[in-house]
KOLGU-456378 format. One line per field, with one value per atom (N, C-alpha, C): residue in one letter; x negated, y negated, z. Coordinates in steps of 0.1 Angstrom, whole numbers, plus 2048, in hexadecimal, padded with zeros to 3 digits. Each point is the difference from the previous one (the first is absolute). Layout:
REM residues N
midren: [a ...]
x: [X ...]
y: [Y ...]
z: [Z ...]
//
This chain:
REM residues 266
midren: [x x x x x x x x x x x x x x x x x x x x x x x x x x x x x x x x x x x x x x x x x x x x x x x x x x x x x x x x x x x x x x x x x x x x x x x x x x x x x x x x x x x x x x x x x x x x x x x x x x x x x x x x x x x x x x x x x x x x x x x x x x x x x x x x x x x x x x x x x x x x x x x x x x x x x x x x x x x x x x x x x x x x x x x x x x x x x x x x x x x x x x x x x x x x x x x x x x x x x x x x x x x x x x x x x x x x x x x x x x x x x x x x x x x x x x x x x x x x x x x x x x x x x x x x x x x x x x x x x x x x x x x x x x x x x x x x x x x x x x x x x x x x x x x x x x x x x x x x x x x x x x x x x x x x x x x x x x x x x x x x x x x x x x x x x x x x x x x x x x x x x x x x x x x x x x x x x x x x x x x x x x x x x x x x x x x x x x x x x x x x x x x x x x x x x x x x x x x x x x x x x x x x x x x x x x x x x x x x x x x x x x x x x x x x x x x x x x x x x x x x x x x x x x x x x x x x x x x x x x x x x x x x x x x x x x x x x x x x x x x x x x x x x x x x x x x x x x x x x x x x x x x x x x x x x x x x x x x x x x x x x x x x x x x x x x x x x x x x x x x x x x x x x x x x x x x x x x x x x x x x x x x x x x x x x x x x x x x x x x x x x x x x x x x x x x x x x x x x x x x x x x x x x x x x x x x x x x x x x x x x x x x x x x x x x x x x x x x x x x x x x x x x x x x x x x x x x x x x x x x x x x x x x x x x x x x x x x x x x x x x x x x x x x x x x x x x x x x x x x x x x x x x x x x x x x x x x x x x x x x x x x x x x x x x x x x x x x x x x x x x x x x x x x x x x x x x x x x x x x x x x x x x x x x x x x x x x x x x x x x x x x x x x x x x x x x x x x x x x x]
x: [53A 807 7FB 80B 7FA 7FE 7F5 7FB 80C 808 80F 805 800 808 7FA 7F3 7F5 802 803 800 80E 80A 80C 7FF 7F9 802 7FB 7F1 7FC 803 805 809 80E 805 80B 7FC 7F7 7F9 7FD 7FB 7FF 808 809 810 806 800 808 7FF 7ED 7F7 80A 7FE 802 80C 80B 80C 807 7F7 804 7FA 7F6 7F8 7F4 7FB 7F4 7F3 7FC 7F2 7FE 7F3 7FD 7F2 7FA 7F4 7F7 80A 7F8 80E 7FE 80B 802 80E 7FB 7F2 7FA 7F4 802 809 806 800 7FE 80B 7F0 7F3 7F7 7FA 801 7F5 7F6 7FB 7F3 7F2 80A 7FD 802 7FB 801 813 7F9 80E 80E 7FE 80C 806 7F2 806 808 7FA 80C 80C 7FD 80E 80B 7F8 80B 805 7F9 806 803 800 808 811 7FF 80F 803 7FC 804 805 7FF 802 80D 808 805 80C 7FE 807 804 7FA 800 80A 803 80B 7FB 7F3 800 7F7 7FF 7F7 7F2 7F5 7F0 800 7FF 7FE 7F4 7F2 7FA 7F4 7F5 7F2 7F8 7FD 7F7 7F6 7F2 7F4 7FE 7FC 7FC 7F3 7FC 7F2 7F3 805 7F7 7F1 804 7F7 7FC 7F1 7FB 807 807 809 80E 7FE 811 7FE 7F2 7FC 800 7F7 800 80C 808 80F 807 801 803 7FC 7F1 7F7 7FF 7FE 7FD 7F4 7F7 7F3 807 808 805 80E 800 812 80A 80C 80B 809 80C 809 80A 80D 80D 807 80F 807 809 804 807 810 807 80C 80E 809 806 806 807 807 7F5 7F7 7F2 7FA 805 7F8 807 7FB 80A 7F4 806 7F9 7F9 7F7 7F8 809 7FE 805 80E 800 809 7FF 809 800 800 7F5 7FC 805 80B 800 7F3 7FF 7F6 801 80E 809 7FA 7FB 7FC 7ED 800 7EF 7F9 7FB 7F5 7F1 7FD 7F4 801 809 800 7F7 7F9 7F6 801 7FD 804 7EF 7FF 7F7 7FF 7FB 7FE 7F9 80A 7FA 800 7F3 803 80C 807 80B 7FD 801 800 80C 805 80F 7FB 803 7F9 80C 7FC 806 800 7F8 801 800 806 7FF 7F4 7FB 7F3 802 804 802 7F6 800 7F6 7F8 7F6 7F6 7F6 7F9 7F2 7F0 807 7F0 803 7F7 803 803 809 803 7F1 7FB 7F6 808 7F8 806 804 7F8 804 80F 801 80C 80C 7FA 80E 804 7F5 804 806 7FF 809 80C 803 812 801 7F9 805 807 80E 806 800 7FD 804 7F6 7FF 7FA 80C 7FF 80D 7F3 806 7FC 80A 7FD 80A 7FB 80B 7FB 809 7F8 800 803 80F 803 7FD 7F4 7FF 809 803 806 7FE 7FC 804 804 805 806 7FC 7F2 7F7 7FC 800 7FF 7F0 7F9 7F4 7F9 7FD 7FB 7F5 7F9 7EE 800 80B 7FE 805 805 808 7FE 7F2 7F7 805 7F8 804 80E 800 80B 80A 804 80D 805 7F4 804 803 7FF 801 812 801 80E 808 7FA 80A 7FE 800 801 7F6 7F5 7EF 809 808 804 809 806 80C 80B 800 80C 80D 7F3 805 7FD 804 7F1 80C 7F7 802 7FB 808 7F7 803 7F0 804 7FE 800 800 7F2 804 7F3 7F6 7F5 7F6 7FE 7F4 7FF 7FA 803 7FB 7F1 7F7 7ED 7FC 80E 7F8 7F9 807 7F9 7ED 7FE 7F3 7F6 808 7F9 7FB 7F8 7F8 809 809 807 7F6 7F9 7F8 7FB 7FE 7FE 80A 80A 80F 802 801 802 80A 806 80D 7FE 80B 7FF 813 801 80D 802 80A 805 80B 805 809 802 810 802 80B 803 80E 7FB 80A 802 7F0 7F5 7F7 7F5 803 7F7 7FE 7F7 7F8 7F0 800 7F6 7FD 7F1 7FD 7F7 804 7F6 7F9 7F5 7FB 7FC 800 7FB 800 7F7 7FD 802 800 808 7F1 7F4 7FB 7FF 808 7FF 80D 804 80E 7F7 7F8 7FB 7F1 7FD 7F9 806 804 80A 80E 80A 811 7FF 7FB 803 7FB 7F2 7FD 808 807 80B 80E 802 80C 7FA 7F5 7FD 7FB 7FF 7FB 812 80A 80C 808 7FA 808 7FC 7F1 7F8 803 804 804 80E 80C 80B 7FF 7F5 7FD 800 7F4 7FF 809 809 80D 807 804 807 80C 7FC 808 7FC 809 7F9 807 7FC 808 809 80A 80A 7FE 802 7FE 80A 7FD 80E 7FB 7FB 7F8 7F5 7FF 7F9 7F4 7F7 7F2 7FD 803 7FC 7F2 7F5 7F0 7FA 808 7FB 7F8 800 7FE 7F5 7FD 7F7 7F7 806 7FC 801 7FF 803 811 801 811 804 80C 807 808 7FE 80B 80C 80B 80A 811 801 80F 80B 80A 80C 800 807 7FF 7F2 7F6 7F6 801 7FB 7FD 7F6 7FA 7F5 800 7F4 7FB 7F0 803 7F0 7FE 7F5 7FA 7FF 7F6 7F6 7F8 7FB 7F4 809 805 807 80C 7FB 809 811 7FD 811 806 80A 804 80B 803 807 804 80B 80A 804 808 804 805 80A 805 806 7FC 802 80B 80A 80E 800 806 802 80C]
y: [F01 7F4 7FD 7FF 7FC 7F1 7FF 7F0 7F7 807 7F3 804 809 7FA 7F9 7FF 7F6 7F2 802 7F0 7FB 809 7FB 7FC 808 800 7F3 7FA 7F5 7F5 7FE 7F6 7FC 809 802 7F7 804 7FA 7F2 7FD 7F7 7F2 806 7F9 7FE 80E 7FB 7F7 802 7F6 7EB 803 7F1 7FE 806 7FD 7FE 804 801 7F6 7FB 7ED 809 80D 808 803 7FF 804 813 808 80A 800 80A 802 803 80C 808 809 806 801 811 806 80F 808 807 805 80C 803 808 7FB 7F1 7F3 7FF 800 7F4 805 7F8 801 801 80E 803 7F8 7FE 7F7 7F8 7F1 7F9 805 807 808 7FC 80D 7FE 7F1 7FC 7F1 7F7 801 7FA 806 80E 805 7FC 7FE 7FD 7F4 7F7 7F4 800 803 7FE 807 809 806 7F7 7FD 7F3 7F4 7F9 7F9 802 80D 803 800 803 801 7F4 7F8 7F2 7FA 805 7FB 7F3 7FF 7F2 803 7FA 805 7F7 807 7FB 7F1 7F4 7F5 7FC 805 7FD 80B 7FE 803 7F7 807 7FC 806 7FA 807 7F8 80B 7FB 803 7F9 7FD 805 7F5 7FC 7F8 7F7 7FA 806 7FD 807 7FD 7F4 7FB 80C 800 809 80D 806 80D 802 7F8 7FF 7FF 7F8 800 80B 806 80D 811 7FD 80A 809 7FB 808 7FD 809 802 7F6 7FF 7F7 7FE 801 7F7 80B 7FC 80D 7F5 80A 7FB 803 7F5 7FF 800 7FC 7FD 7F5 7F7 7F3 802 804 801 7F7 7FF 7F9 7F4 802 800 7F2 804 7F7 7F6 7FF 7F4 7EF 7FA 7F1 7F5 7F7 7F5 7F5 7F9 7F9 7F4 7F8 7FD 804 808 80C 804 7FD 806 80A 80B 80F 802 804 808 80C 7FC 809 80A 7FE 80A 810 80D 808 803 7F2 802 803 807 804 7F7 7FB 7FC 7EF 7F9 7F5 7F6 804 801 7FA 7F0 7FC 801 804 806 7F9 7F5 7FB 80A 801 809 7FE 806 7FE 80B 7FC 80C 800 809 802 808 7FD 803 807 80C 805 800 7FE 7FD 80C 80C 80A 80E 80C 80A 809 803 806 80C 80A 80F 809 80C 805 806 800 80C 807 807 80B 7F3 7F6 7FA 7F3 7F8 7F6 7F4 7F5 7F3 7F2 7FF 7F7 7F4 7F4 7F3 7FA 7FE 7FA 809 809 808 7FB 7FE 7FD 7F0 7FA 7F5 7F6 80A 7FF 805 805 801 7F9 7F3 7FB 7F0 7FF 7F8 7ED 806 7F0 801 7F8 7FE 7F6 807 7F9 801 7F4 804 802 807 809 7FF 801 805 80D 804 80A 806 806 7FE 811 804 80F 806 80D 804 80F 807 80C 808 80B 808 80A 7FC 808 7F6 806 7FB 7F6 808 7FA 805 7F5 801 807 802 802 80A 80B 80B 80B 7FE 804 802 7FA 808 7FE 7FC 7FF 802 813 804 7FF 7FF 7FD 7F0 7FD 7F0 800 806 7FE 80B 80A 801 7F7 7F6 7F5 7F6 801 7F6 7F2 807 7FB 7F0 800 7F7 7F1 80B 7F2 7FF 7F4 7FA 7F5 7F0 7F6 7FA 7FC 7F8 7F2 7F5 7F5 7FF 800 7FE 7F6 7F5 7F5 7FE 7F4 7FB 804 7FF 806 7F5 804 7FC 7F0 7FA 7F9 808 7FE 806 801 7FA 7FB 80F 809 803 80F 800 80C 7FC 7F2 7FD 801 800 801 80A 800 80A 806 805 805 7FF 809 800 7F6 7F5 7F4 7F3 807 7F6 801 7F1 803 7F9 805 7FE 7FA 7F5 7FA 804 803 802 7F6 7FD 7F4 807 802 806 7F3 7FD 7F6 805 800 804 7FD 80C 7F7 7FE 805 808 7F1 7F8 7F6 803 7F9 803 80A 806 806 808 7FA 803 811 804 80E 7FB 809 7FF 812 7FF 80F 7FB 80B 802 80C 800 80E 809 7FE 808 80A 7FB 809 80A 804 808 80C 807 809 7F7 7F7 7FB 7F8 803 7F9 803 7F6 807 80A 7FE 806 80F 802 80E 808 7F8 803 806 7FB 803 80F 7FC 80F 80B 7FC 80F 802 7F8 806 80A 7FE 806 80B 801 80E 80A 7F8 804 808 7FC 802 80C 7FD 80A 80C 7FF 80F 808 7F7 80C 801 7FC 802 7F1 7F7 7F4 7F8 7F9 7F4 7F9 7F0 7F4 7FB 7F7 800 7F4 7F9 7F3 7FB 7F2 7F7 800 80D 805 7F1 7FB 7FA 808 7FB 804 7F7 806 7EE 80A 7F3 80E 7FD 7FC 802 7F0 7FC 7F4 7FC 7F2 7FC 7F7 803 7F6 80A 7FB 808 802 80B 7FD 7F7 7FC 7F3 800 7FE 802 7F5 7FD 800 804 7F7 801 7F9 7FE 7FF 7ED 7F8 7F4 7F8 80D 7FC 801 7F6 7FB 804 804 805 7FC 7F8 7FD 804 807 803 800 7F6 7FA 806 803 80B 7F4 7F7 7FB 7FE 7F6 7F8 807 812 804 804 7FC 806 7FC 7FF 7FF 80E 804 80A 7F7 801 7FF 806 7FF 80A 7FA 804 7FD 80B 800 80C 803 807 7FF 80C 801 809 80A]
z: [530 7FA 7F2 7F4 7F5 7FF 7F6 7FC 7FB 7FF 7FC 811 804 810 807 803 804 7FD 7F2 7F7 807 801 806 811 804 811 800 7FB 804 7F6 7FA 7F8 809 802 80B 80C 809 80D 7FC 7F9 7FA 7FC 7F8 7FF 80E 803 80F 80A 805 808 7FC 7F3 7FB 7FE 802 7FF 815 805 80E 807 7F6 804 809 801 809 800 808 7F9 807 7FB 804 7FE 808 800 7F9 7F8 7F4 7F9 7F0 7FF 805 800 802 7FA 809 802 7F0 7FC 7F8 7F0 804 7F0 7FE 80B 7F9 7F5 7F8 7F5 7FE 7F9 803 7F1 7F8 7F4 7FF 7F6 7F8 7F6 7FD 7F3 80D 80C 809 808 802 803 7F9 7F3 7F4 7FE 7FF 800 809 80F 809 7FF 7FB 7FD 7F7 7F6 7F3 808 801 808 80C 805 80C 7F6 7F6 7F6 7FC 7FB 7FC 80A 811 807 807 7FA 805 7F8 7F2 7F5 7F8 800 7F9 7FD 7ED 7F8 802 7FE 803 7F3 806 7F6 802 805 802 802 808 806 806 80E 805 807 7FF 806 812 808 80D 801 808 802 7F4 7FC 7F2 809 808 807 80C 805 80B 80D 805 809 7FE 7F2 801 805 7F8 807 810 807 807 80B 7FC 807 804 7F3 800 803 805 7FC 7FA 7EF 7F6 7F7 7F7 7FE 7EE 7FE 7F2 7FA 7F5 7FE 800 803 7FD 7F7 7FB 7F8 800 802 808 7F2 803 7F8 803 7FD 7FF 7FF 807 7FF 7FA 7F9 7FF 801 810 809 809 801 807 7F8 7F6 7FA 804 7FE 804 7F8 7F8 7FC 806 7F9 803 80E 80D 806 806 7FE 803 811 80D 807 804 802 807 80A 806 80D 806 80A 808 807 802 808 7FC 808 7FF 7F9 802 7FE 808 7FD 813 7FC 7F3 804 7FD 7F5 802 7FD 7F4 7F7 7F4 7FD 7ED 7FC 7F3 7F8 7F2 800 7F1 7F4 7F5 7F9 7EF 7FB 7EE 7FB 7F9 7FA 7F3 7F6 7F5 7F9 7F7 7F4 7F8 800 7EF 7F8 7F2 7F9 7F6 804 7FA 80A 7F9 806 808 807 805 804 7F7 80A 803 804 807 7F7 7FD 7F9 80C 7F6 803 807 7F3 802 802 808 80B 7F7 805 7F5 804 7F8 801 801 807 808 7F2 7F5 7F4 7FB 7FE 7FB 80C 80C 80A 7FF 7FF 800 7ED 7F8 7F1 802 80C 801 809 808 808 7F9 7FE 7FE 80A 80A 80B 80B 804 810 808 80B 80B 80B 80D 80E 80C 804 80C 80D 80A 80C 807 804 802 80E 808 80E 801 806 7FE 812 7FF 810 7FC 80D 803 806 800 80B 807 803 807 80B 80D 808 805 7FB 7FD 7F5 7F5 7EF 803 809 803 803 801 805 7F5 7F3 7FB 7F4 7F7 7FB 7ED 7F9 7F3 7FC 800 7F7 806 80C 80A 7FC 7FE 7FF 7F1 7F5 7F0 801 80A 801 809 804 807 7F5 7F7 7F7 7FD 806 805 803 80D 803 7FE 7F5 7F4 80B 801 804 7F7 804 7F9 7F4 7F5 7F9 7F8 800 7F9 7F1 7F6 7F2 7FE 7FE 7FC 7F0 804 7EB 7F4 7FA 7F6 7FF 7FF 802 7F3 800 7F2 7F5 7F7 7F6 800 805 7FE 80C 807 80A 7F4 7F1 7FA 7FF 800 7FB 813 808 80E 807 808 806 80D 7FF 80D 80B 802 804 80C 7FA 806 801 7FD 802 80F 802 812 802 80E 803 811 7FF 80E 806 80A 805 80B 800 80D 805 80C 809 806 803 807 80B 80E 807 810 801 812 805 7FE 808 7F9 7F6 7F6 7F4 7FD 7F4 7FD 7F9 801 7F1 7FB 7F3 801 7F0 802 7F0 7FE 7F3 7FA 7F5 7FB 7ED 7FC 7F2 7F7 7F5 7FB 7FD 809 801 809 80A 80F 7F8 7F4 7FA 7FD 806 7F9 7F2 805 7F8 7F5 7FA 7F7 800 804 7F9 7F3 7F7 7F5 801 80C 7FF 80B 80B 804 7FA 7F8 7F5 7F7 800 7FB 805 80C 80B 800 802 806 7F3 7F0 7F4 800 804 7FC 812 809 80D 7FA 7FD 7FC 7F4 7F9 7F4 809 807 800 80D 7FF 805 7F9 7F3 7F7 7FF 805 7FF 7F8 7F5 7FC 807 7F3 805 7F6 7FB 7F8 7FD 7F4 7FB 806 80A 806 80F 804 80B 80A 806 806 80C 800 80A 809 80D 80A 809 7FD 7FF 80C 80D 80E 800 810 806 7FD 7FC 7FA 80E 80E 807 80E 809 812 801 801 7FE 812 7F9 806 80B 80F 806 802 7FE 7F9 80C 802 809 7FC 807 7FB 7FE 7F6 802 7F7 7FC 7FB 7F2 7F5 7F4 7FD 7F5 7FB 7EE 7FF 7F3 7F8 7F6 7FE 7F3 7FB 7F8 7FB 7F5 7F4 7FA 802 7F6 7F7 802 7F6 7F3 802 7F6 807 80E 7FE 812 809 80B 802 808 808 80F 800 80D 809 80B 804 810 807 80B 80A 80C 807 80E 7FD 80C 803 80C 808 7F9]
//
């Protein structure tokens, strides 16, 4: 089998699994990806088959709770599909989620092009093309029957778990003079089940959001992907991700620089 039939077989399996609302085990024993390189490939072609152009990026398990969720040794990188985005207080259907999960997250806008080179983009160079700060949440789902068995690159060809995502409003302007880092966020869920608060800081993102944003350019680099100015980065859960059912409200702070919404139906 050649490396383009491969990239098709499991792109295919792929598309299909999620169009039939299914989960599977593992993908054909034939499709898996034995790289980094192949796993993007298959999602970038899964992307394409899906018909809706990438308006976004996302990183999973940036945090050790994420890793762990998933059982992976560090972050992978998804793509934000078109079709999946919905505004700030914006009702999310849950319908076909298998995990049911809201994820308060830092997002970043670049305002400039980032494409791929030889030699890696330093966090100062990534963050002079970053135009905006938004906060998002983030409804991740997969089509693997169990995430824990299924192993990095399977999971960066399932789309390291993109489902849903909320983009909310742009940040204040003061958050360029702030320490991400130590911007903390309080979330409130309200619905049938009560109330119930979570907390997280944008250091559990890989240490900082911003070095998150740039493990994911130089990640994308070196398969030959950039990122496109207009492009947004939502840089994985800044807190325990959230469990989250139908009927339930969700609000999450940022230290005064910004609020994210979000409401959840079946």
């Amino acid at each position: 089998m050649s490396s383009t039939e491969k990239i098709e077989l499991g792109a295919t399996a792929v598309h299909k699994v999620g169009l039939q609302g299914a989960a599977i085990d593992a993908m054909p024993a034939e499709a898996v990806p034995a790289t980094r390189a192949e796993a993007y490939a298959i999602q970038t072609r899964y992307a394409e088959l899906e018909g809706q152009p990438t308006r976004g990026w996302k990183i999973a398990a940036t945090s050790e709770a994420g890793q762990r969720h998933i059982n992976v040794e560090g972050p992978l990188g998804g793509r934000v599909l078109a079709d999946r985005i919905q505004g700030d207080g914006e009702a999310v259907s849950l319908s076909g989620n298998s995990m049911c999960l809201a994820e308060p997250e830092f997002v970043f806008v670049l305002g400039a092009a980032l494409p791929p080179r030889t030699n890696i983009y330093t966090l100062d160079e990534v963050m002079e093309a970053v135009a905006a700060l938004h906060f998002g949440i983030e409804l991740p789902s997969s089509r693997f029957t169990d995430v824990t068995t299924a192993g990095a690159l399977q999971m960066i060809a399932d789309n390291a778990c993109g489902h849903r995502f909320v983009l909310g409003p742009e940040a204040m302007d003061s958050w360029t003079s702030a320490d991400l880092s130590e911007v903390s966020m309080t979330a409130e869920v309200d619905g049938p089940s009560g109330s119930r608060a979570f907390e997280g800081v944008g250091r559990n993102v890989l240490g900082d959001p911003a070095a998150a944003l740039t493990w994911l350019v130089n990640e994308l680099s070196a398969v030959d992907i950039g990122l496109a100015a207009g492009d947004f980065i939502t840089t994985g859960t800044c807190s325990e991700p959230i469990p989250v059912e139908p009927g339930d409200s969700l609000s999450a702070r940022f230290d005064g620089l910004g609020v994210v919404t979000g409401t959840f139906v079946v």
